[in-house]
C-alpha positions in Angstrom: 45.5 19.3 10.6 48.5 19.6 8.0 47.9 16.7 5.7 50.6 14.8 3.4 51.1 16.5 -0.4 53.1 15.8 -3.1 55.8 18.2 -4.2 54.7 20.4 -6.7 55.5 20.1 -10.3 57.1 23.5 -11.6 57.3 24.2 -15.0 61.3 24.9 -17.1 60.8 28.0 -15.2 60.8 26.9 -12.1 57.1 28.4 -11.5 55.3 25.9 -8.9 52.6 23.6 -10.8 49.4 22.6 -8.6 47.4 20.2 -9.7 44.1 19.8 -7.9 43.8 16.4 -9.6 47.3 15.2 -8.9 47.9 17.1 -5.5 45.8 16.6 -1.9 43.2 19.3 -2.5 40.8 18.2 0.2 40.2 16.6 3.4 37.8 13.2 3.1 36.2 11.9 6.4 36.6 7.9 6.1 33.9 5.7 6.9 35.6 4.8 10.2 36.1 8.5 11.1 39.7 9.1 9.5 40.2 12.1 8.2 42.4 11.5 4.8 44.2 13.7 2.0 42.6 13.3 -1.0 43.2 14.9 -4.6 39.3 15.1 -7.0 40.7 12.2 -9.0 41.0 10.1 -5.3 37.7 11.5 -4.3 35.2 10.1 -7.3 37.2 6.6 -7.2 37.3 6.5 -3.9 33.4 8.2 -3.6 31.9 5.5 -2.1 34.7 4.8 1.1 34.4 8.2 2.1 31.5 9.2 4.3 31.9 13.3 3.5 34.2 16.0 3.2 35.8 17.8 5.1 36.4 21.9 5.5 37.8 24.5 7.3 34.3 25.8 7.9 31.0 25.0 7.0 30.7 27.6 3.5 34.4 25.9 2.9 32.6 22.4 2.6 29.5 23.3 0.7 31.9 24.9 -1.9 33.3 22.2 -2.3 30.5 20.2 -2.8 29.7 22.7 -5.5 32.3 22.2 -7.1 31.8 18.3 -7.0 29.3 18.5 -8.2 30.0 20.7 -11.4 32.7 18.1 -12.0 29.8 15.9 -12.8 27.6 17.4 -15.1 30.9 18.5 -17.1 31.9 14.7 -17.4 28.2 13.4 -17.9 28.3 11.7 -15.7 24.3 13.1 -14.2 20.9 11.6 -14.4 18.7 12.9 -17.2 15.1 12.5 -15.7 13.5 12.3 -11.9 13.1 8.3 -12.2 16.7 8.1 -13.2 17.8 10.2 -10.1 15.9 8.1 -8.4 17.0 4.5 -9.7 21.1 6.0 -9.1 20.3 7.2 -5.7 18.6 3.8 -4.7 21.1 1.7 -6.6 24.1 3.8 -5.6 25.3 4.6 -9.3 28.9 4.3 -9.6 30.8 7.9 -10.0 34.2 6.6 -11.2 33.4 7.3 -14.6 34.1 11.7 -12.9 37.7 9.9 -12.1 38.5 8.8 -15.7 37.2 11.9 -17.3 39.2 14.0 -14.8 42.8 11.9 -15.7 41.8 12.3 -19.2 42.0 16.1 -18.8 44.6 18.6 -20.4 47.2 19.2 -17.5 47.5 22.8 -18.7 44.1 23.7 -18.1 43.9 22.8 -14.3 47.1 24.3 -13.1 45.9 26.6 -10.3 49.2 29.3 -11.3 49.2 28.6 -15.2 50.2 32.0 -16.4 47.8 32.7 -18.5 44.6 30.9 -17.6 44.9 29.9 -14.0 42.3 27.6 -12.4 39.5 29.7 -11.3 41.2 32.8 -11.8 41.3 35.8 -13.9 44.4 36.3 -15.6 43.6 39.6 -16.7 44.5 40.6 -13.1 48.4 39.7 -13.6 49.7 43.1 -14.5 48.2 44.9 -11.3 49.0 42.1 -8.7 52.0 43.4 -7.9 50.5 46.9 -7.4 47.5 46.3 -6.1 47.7 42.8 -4.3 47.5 41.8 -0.8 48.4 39.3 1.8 46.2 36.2 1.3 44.4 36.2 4.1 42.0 38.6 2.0 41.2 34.9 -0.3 39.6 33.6 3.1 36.3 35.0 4.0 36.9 35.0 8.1 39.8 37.0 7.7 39.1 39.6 4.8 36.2 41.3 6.6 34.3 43.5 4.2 38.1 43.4 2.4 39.1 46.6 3.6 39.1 46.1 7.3 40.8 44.0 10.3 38.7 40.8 10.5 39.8 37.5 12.9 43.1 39.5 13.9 44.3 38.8 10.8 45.9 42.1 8.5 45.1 41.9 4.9 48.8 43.1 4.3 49.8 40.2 6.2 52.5 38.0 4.1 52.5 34.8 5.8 51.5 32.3 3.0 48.4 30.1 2.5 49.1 26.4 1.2 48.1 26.3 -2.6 45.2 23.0 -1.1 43.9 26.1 1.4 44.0 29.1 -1.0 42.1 26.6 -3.7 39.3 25.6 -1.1 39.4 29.7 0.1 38.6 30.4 -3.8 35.9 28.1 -4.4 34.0 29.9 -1.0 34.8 33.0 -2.2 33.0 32.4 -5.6 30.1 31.3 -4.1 29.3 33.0 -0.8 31.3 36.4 -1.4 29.4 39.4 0.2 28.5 42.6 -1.4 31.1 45.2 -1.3 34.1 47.4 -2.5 37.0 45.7 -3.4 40.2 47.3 -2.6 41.3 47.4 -6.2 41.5 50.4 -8.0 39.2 50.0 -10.8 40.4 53.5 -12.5 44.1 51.9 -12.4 43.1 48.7 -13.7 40.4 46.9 -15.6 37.4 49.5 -14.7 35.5 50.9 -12.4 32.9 48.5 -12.0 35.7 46.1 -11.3 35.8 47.2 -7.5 31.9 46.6 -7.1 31.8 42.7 -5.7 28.1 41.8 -5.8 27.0 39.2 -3.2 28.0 35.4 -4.5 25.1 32.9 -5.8 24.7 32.0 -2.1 25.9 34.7 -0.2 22.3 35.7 1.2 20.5 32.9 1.5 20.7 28.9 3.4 22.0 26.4 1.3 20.4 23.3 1.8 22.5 19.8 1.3 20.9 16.9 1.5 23.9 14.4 2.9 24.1 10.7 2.7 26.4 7.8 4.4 28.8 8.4 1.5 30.2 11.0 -0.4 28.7 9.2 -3.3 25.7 9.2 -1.5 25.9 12.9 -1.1 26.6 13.8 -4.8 23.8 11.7 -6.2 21.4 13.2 -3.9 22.2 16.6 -5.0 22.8 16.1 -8.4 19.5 17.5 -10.5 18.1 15.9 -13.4 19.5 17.2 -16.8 18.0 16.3 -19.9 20.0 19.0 -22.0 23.2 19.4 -19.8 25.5 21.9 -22.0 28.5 20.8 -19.9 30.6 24.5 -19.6 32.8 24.2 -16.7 34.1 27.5 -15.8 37.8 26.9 -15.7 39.2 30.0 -16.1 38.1 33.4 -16.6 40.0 34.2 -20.0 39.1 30.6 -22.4 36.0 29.4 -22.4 32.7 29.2 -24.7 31.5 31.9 -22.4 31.5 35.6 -23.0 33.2 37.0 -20.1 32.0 40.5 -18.9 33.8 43.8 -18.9 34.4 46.4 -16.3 33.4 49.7 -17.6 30.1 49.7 -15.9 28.3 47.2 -14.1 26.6 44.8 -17.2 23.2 42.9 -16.8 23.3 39.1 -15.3 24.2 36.5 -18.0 22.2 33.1 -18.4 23.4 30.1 -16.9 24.5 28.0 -19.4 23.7 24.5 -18.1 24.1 23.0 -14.5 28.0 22.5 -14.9 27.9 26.3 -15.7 25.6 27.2 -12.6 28.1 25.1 -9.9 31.4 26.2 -11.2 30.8 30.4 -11.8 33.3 32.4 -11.1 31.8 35.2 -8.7 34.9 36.7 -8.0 37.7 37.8 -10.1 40.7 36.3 -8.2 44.5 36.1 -9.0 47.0 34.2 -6.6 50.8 34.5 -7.1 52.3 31.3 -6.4 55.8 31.0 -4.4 58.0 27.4 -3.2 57.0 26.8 0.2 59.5 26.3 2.9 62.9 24.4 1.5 60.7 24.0 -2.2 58.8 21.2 -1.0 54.8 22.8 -1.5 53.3 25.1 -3.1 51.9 28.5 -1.6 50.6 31.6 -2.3 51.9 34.9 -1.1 49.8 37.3 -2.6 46.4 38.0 -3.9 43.9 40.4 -6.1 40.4 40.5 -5.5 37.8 42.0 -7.9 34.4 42.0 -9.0 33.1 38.5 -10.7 30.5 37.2 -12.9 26.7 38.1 -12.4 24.3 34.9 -13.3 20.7 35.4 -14.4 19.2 32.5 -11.6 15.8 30.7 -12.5 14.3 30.2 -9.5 12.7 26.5 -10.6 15.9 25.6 -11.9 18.7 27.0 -10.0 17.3 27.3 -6.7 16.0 23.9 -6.3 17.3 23.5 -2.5 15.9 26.8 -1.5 12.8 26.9 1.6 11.1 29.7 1.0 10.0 32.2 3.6 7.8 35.1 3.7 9.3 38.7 4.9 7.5 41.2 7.2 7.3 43.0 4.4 5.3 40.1 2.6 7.9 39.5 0.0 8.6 35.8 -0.7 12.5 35.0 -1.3 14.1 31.8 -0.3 15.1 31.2 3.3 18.1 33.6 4.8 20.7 33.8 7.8 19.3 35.5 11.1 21.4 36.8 13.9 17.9 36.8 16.8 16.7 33.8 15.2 18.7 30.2 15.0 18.5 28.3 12.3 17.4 25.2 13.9 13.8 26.5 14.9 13.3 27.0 11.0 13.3 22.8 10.6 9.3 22.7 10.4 9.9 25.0 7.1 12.8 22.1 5.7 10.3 19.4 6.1 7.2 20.9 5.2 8.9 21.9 1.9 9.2 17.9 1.3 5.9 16.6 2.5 4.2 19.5 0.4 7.0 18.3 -2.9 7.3 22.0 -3.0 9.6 21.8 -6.2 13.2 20.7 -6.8 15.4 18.2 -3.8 11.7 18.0 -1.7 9.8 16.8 -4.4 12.5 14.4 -5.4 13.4 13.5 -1.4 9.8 12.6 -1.2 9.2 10.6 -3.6 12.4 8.2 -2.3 10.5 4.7 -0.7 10.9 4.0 2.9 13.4 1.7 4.3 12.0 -0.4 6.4 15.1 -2.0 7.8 17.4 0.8 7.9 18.5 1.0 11.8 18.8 4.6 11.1 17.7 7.5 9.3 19.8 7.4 5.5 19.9 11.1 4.8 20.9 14.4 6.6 19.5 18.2 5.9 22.7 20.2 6.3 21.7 23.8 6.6 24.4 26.8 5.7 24.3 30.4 5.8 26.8 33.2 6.2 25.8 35.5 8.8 27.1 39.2 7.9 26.3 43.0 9.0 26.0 44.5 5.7 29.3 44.1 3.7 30.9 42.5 6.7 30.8 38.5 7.1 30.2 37.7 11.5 30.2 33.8 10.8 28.5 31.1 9.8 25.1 29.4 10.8 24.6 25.8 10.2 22.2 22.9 11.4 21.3 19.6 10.5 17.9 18.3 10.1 17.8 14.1 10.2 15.6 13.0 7.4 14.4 9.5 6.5 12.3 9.0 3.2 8.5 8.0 3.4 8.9 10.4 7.3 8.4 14.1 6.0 4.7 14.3 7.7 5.6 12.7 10.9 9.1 14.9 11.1 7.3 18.0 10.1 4.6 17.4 12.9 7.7 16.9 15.3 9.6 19.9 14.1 6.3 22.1 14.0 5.6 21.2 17.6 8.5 21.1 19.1 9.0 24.4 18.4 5.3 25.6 19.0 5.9 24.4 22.4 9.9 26.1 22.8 8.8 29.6 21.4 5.5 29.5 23.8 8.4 28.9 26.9 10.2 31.6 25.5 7.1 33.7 25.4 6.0 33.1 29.0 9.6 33.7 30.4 9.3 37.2 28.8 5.9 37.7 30.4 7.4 36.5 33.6 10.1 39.0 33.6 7.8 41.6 32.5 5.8 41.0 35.7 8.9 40.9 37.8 10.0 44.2 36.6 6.7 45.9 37.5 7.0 45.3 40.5 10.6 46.0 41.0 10.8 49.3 39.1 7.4 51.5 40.2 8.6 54.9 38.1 11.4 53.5 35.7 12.9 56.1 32.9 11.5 55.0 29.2 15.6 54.8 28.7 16.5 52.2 31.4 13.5 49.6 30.5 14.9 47.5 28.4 18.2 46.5 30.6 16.0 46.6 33.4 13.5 43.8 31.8 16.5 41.9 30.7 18.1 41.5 34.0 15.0 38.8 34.5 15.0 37.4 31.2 15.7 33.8 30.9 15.2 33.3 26.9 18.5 33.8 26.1 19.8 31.2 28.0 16.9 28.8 27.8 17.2 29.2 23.2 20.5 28.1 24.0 19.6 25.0 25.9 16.6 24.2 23.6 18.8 23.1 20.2 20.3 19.8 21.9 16.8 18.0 23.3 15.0 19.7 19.6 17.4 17.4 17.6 17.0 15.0 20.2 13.4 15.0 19.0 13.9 14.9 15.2 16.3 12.0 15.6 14.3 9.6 17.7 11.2 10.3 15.3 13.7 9.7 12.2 15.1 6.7 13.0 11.8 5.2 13.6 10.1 6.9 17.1 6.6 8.1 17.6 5.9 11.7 17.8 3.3 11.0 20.4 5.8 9.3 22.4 8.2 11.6 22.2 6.8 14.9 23.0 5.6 14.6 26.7 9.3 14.1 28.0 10.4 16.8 25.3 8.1 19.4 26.7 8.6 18.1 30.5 12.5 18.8 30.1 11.7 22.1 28.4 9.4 23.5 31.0 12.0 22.3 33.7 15.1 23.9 32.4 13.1 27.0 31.9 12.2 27.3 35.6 15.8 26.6 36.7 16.2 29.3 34.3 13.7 32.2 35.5 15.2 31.4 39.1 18.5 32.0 38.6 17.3 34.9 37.1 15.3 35.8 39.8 18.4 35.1 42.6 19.4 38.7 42.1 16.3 40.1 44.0 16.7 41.6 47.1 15.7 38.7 50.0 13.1 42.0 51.3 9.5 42.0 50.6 9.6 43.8 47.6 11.6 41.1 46.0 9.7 38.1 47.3 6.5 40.0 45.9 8.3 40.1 42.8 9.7 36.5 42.5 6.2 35.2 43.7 4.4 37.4 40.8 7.1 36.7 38.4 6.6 32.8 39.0 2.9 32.8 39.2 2.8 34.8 35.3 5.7 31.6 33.8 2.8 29.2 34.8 -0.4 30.9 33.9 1.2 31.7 30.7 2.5 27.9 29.9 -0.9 26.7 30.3 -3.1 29.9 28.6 -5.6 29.6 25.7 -2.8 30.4 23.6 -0.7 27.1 24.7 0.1 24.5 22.3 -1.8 21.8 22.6 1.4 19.7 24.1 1.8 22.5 27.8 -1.9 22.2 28.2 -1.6 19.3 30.7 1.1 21.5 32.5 -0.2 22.9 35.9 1.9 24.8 38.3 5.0 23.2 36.7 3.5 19.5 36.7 2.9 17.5 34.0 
């Protein structure tokens, strides 16, 4: 949707001016559903009549969240202890005071094409641009691919301009969930060789957990961590600054993060736009763009990776949850919730220690899950799900979540065994090469995973807002054991109507029930027999 922006301002030059706090930067959901144009100094006054924000995808909307949230540990404006977070989340503390401070602001220091610190930009960058610069469609991370390549039919030489709102949001994601990489800058040309080596972004390999209220406000305070000793650097530029920027010769050693403002607003890429009128002078664009290597940060674990559920690897390492391509993200919701009911650390201790609402007529809060999916240096898309959470509910929602999908991967598991006895039969003296399309031609999981997410959120919801688990499971489980059937038949319709394939079907059938109701069941199939509850 193209929303409304004011013209930009453009300096004696005639250079366009955008101003992020004077100029629609972002789309804002209303609290009736109306999606509005709002610049950062509309969205703190206005915090609390917006219900969220809005973004082109689902990275573009937790960076700027990020960002949000820098904005108010570099204005103060951020509780200093757990009971204070507490007391502003229950008493929805005002955030106009991020409004004032942002008016109050030098105008110089937020212009996104300011010549010699642009906002979020390295300005060191400026001599090369016109050498070394692309089409911007290398700022946005669906397009750029591993930013060498074709990615979303779009060519990185492409010149068709990105609005300056749209390149600004496409930077903030790129900082933050960038993938590891080369960059197609020449580093012996330019600033260094090490400049071409983009490491992977603060949240580039790993779920990002936002915990999201009615309100934007809402949102913010929720995710805002107690400071005590906030240092308030906001990474405005690359080139001013209190902090000590490094260099390119060679790849340096991670920096400390400098404070909570510091940690939401690092610049993980180096990025330089070249700003151009738009169409008859009336917006701001950008035609070009450089891409390098950005900042490394030094994370803390305990303090910088307070929303992260961590997860064990094969391997037995422990690092904190991560995008999967064979495994959705929705069947890791047992792992959100336990994380709260055991206070693991960070946003679950503090989510459970929020009293219940007795007469809330629905669950307050929201567990938005993000990832970006990639293969290797090359992003594929994003994964997201959200988990319904109400405070004082983390047992009963675990238990849900937790058997819920006990009983959908024990389906999954018998449909494989049923297509493993179908394929016995069918193929007496396969080739080792042709088994695994053969067992797939009877495989149902795929389909029935696919069909599981809907009735599993079902599930969480009714036992946020206020269901029993008890209550809820047998027509869970009853729907689940039914759609898997359907499933397995289909599957099954391509055997041959001659005995062999009746002996099949018949075997194939008889293994999905013995299997739903084995020792190895979940307590919640056990009163399954022959597909009746």
């Amino acid at each position: 949707m193209n929303l409304p922006d004011l013209p930009p301002l453009n300096d004696a030059g005639g250079r366009p001016r955008w101003d992020p706090r004077e100029h629609v930067c972002v789309r804002a959901l209303s609290l009736d559903g109306e999606v509005v144009g709002r610049n950062l100094v509309e969205l703190f006054s206005l915090a609390e009549e917006a219900a969220d924000v809005d973004g082109d995808t689902p990275g573009e909307k937790i960076a700027v969240v990020e960002f949000l949230l820098a904005l108010c540990y570099a204005s103060g404006v951020h509780p200093t202890s757990v009971q204070e977070w507490q007391q502003w989340v229950e008493e929805a503390h005002p955030l106009a005071e991020v409004a004032s401070w942002l008016a109050g602001q030098p105008a110089g220091e937020w212009d996104l094409f300011h010549p010699t610190r642009p906002l979020g930009q390295n300005a060191q960058l400026a001599e090369f641009l016109a050498e070394h610069g692309t089409g911007p469609a290398q700022l946005v991370i669906e397009h750029a691919g591993d930013y060498n390549q074709f990615a979303d039919h779009h060519h990185l030489e492409h010149p068709d301009p990105l609005p300056a709102a749209k390149a600004f949001r496409a930077m903030l994601t790129q900082h933050v969930f960038g993938l590891s990489g080369r960059a197609r800058i020449s580093g012996k040309a330019t600033l260094g060789a090490a400049v071409t080596n983009l490491a992977t972004g603060r949240l580039g390999g790993r779920i990002r957990v936002l915990a999201v209220g009615r309100t934007l406000g809402d949102t913010l305070r929720l995710n805002l961590m107690p400071a005590p000793d906030e240092s308030r650097v906001l990474n405005l530029t690359w080139t001013q600054g209190p902090i000590t920027r490094r260099g390119f010769q060679a790849k340096p050693p991670a920096r400390p993060v400098q404070g909570y403002a510091d940690l939401h607003s690092y610049l993980g890429r180096s990025v330089l736009m070249r700003p151009k009128a738009g169409l008859d002078g009336d917006r701001a664009v950008v035609d070009r763009v450089l891409i390098g290597a950005g900042e490394l940060l030094d994370l803390d674990a305990e303090l910088h990776l307070q929303d992260a559920v961590m997860s064990v690897t094969r391997s037995g390492e422990k690092k904190p949850l991560w995008p999967s391509v064979t495994r959705d993200l929705w069947r890791e919701a047992h792992a959100l919730y336990a994380a709260v009911e055991e206070e693991s650390g960070g946003l679950y201790a503090r989510l459970a220690k929020l009293p219940r609402q007795k007469s809330a007529d629905r669950h307050p809060v929201d567990l938005l899950a993000v990832g970006l999916l990639s293969n290797k240096t090359t992003p594929i898309g994003w994964v997201t799900s959200v988990f319904p959470f109400a405070p004082g509910l983390a047992p009963v929602l675990y238990q849900a979540s937790l058997r819920g999908s006990q009983v959908a991967e024990h389906v999954a598991r018998s449909l494989d065994r049923a297509a493993y006895a179908a394929w016995e039969i069918m193929y007496a003296n396969p080739k080792p090469a042709d088994k695994k399309a053969q067992i797939a031609r009877f495989d149902a999981r795929g389909e029935q995973w696919k069909a599981t997410e809907e009735p599993f959120h079902t599930l969480l919801l009714d036992v946020a807002d206020g269901a029993m688990v008890t209550d809820c499971m047998p027509g869970y489980v009853e729907w689940l054991v039914q759609t898997a059937r359907e499933f397995l038949g289909k599957r099954l319709d391509s055997l041959p109507k001659n005995g062999q394939g009746l002996k099949a079907r018949a075997a194939a059938l008889r293994r999905f029930t013995s299997e739903l109701t084995s020792p190895r069941a979940p307590a919640d199939l056990t009163g399954f027999k022959d597909g009746e509850a």
